[in-house]
N, C-alpha and C positions, 0 to 999 in steps of 0.2 A: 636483499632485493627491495625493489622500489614499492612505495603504499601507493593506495588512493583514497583520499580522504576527502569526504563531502560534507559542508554545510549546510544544514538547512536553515529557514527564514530567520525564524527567532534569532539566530547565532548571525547573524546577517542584518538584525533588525537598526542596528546602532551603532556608533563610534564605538561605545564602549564593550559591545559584543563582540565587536568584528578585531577589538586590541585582543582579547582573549583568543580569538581563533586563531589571529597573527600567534600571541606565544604558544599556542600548539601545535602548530607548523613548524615555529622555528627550533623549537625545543625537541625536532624530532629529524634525524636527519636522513630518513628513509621517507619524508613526507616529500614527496618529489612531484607528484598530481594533486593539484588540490580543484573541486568541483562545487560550484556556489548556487544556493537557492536565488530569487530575488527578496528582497528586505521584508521580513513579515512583521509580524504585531510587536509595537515597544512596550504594550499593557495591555489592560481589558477594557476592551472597545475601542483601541487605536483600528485602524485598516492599514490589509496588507499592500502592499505596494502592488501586487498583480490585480488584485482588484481595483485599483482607481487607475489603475491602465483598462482593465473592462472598461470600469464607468467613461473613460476618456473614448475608449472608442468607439463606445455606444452613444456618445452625448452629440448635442444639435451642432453644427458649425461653428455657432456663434459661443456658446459654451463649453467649447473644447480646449481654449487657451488657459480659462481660470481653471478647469479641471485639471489639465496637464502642468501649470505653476503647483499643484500640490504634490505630482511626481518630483518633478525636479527641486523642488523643496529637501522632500525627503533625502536625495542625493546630496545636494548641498549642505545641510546639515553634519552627514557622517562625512563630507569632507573636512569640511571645519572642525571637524570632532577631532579627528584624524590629526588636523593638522597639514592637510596634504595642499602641492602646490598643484593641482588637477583640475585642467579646464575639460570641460563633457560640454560645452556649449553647441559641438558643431555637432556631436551628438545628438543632443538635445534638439535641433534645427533638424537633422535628415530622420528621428523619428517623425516631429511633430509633421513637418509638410508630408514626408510617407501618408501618413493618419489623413490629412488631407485630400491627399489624391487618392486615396480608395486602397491602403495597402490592409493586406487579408487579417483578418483577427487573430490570427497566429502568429507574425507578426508582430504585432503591436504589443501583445500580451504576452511576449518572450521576452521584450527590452528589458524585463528588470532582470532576469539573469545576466543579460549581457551588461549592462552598468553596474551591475553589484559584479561582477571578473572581472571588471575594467580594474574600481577602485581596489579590490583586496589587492592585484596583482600588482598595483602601483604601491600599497601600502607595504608589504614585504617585499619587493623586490625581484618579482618572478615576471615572466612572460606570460601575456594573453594570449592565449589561443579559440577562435571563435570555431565552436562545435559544427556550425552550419556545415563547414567543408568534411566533417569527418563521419558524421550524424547520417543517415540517408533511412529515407522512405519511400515506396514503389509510386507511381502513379497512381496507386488508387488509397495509397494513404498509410498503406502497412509499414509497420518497421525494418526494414531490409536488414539482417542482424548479420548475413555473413559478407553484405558489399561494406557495411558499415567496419566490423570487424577487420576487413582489410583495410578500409583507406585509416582508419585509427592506426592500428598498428606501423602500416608505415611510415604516417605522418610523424608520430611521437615517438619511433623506434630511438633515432640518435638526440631525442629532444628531453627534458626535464626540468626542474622546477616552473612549471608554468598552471597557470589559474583557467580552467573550460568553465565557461555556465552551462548549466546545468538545464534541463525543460525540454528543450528541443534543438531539434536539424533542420535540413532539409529535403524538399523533394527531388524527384526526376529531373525538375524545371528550376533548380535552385531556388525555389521560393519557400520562405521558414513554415515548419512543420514542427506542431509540439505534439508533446506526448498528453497522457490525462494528468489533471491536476497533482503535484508532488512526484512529476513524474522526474525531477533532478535526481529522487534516487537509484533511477534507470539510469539516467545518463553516468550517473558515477559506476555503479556498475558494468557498465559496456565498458568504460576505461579502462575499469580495474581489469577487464578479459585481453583488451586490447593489446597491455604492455606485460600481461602474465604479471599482475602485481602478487608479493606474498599474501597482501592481505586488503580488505574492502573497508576503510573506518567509515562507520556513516557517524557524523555529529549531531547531534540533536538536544533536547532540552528534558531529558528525562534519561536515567540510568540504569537506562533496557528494557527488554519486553517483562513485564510482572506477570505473574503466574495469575491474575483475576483482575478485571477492571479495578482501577482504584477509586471508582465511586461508587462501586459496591463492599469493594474488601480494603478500607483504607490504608493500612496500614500490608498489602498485598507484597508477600517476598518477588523480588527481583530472579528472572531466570537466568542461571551463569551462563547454559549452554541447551541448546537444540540444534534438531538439524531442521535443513531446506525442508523436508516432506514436512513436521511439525511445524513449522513457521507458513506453507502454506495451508495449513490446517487451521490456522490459528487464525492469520489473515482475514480466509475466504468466512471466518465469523464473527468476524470485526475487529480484530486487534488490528490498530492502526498505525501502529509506530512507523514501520518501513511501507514502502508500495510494494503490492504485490508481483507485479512485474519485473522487482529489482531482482530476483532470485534467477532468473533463468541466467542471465549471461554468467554470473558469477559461480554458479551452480554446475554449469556446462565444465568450466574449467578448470574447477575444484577448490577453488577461491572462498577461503571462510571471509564471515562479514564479522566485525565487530560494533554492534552497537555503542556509542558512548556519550556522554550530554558534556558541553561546552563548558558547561559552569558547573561543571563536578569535576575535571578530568583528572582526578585521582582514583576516579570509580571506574573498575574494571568494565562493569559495561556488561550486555548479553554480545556470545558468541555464539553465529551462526553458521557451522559447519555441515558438510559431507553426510550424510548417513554412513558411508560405509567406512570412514575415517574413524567413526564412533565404533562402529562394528570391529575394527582391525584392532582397537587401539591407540591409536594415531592421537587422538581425544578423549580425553578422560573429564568425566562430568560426576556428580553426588549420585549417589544409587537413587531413584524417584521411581513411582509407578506412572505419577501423572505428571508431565512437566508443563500444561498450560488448561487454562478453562474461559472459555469466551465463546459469547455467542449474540445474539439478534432477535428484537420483538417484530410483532404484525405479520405472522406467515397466515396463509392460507392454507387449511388440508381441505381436500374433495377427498374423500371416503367413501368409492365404490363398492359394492357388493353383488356378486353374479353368480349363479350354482354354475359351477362345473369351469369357473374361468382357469384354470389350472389345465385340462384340457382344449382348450381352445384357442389353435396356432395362431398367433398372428394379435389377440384382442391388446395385448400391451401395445406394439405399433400403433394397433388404432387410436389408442390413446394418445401417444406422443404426435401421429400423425394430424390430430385435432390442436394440439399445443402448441406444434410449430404451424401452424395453418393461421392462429392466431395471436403468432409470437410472441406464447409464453413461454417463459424460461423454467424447466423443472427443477425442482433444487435437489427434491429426497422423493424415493417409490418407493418404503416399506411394501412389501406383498405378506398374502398369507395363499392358502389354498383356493378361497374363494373371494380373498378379499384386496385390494390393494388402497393406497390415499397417496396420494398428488401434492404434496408440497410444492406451492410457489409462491414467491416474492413479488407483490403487486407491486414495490415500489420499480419492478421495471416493466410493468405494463399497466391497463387500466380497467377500470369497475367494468366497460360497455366489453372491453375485451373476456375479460374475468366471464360475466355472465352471459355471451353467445359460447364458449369454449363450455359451460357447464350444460347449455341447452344441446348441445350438439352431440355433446358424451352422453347425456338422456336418451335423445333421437336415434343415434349409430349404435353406442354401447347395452344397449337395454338391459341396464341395470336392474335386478332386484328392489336394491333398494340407494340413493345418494342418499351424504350429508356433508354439507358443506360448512366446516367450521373455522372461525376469524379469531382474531388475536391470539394466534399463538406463539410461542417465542421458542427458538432453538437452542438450544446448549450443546456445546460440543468439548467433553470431553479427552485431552490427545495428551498421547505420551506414547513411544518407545516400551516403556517398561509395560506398558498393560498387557501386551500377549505373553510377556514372562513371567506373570504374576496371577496365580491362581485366585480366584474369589474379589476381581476386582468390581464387575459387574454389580457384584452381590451387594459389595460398599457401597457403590454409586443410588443402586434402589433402597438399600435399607437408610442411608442419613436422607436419601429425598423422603423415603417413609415417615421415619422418625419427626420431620420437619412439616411434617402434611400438608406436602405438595403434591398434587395428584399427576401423574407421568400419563401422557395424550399419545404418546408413540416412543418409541425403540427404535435405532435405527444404528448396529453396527457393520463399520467398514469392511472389506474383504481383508486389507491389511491387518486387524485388532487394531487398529495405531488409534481408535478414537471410535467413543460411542456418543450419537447424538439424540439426545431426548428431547423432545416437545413436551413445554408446558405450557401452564395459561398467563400470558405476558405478567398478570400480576400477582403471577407466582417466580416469576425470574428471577427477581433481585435475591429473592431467600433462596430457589434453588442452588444460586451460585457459591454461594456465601455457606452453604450446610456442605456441597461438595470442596470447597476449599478447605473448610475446619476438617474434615474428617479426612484430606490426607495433607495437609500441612501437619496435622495436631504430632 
């Protein structure tokens, strides 16, 4: 069965990245969808090519041509690198005037997908296929997953070896619609649904998801295998590798993902499979309790206190009713009998919001007693094997004990798949690093 195999920036950054993602195409003959980032960092402090398309289309009139000679630089370069005989000129002429006459920021800040699938498909020999026509998003902006799911499938039914960029569609009105940033590993995913590929390769510049930040646990093992529910576990606490969004199409249809980095491709790479393929059998992974640890500083808890709120119908709504009134986002509700705390993320709301939502839960909720505490940092915990494994809990508090970090909240899942503790941000780095040692050891 046919793959789908996606690029991202880095592997895309240069002539000489993009000869390596050429021989991993061609050295593979199931590699029949291949799906491309636009051109990211060649080193530390270069810029990505989607960002001096921002800069381009945010710049005044009159500095929009010397802004945009540094796009078409960057193309012209991995042409010559290349080798390639590829004129983009007329290309290059119905972006810049689009930009011109007022064309939408989506737009503008897709082109390097689409000229990064121009050249790779010109470089190996495959057909371009522009996403726009297969891609689709409703009127108000949403991802249309089962009108897209058809026009892909039958566009690319009788069709193969051919190059899609990656980012975005379009809308209602055919005008370009992207996804959020890194959202190419969406779009590879929706292909990989579309043609029932056996398998999702996403390429990238690292050799899978690691089991703990590697700027905290440097030398952190690499995860062979998890599944979709772990990897969104993992994700939604900051593990970066893939986009969070990549999971559902391929997920839907049973489609494992194989992590793998460009410039290792001898490295197996993390596999992300099925839960319930784990559960059959189907997949077979190292016996673990914990297979990932990753999480986020600066949360906020509000820590109510009210006699009798345990009988009293309704006072959690009124909480969340105050929240979304001032749209914040909840992350975690530990409760107790008389007690609950509010976990949220200010980085998607703000101080003046933060502090009318704590007045108003004063005013409505007539708390006993609030305390609102800052800098705290989440750690989450996930693994499969924890609700098989007696006394894992008890690990996780005795190596934070041991390490004298002081644990701010408890907070496990209805599934066991993951318990999340709050600490004091500048105790993260050590809590992660005391839970890694004591079930790596």
């Amino acid at each position: 069965m046919a793959k789908v195999l996606k690029f991202g920036g880095t592997s895309m950054a240069n002539a000489d990245s993009i000869a390596k993602v050429a021989d991993i195409v061609k050295s593979d003959p199931d590699a029949k969808y291949v799906v491309v980032s636009a051109p990211g960092k060649r080193a530390k402090g270069d810029v990505k090519v989607t960002d001096l398309l921002i800069n381009f289309y945010g710049a005044l009139e009159a500095d929009k041509k010397a802004v945009f000679e540094k796009v078409k630089n960057r193309f012209e370069d991995i042409i010559a690198g290349l080798g390639l005989n590829l004129d983009l000129s007329s290309d290059y002429k119905e972006i810049y005037e689009s930009a011109l006459e007022g064309a939408s920021y989506d737009y503008v800040i897709s082109r390097g997908e689409y000229l990064s699938a121009k050249v790779l498909a010109e470089y190996i020999g495959y057909n371009f296929f522009d996403a726009a026509s297969i891609i689709k998003f409703d009127e108000k902006g949403a991802f249309d997953a089962e009108l897209t799911n058809e026009l892909a499938s039958n566009a690319l039914y009788n069709l193969s070896d051919v190059v899609i960029p990656g980012f975005y569609g379009s809308n209602d009105k055919n005008y370009i619609k992207t996804f959020s940033r890194g959202g190419s590993d969406v779009s590879g995913a929706i292909i990989a649904r579309a043609i029932n590929a056996s398998i999702y390769e996403n390429w990238t510049d690292v050799n899978g998801f690691l089991v703990c930040d590697p700027r905290i646990v440097e030398d952190s093992r690499v995860i062979d295998m998890l599944t979709f529910r772990e990897l969104r576990e993992l994700s939604y606490m900051g593990a970066s590798v893939l986009h969070p969004e990549s999971v559902f199409p391929v997920r839907e249809a049973g489609i494992p993902i194989n992590i793998r980095n460009t410039f290792a491709p001898s490295a197996p790479g993390t596999m992300i499979v099925p839960v319930e393929g784990l559960i059959s059998g189907k997949y077979r992974r190292a016996k673990r309790i914990v297979t990932g640890i990753a999480g986020k500083k600066d949360f906020i808890g509000i820590y109510i206190e009210r006699q009798m709120m345990n009988g009293e119908v309704g006072f959690c709504k009124m909480l969340l009713d105050i929240l979304y009134r001032h749209h914040i986002s909840l992350e975690h509700m530990p409760t107790g009998i008389d007690t609950l705390t509010l976990i949220i993320d200010p980085v998607s709301t703000n101080e003046t919001s933060i502090q009318a939502a704590i007045d108003d839960i004063i005013s409505e909720a007539q708390p006993n007693h609030i305390e609102v505490t800052r800098n705290l940092a989440l750690l989450a915990v996930v693994g499969h094997g924890m609700s098989r494994s007696m006394g894992t809990a008890t690990r996780v508090f005795k190596c934070l004990s041991d390490a004298k970090v002081n644990i701010r909240m408890i907070d496990q899942g209805s599934s066991e798949m993951n318990i999340i503790i709050a600490v004091e941000n500048s105790d993260y780095e050590k809590a992660s690093r005391a839970i890694y040692e004591e079930f790596e050891k």
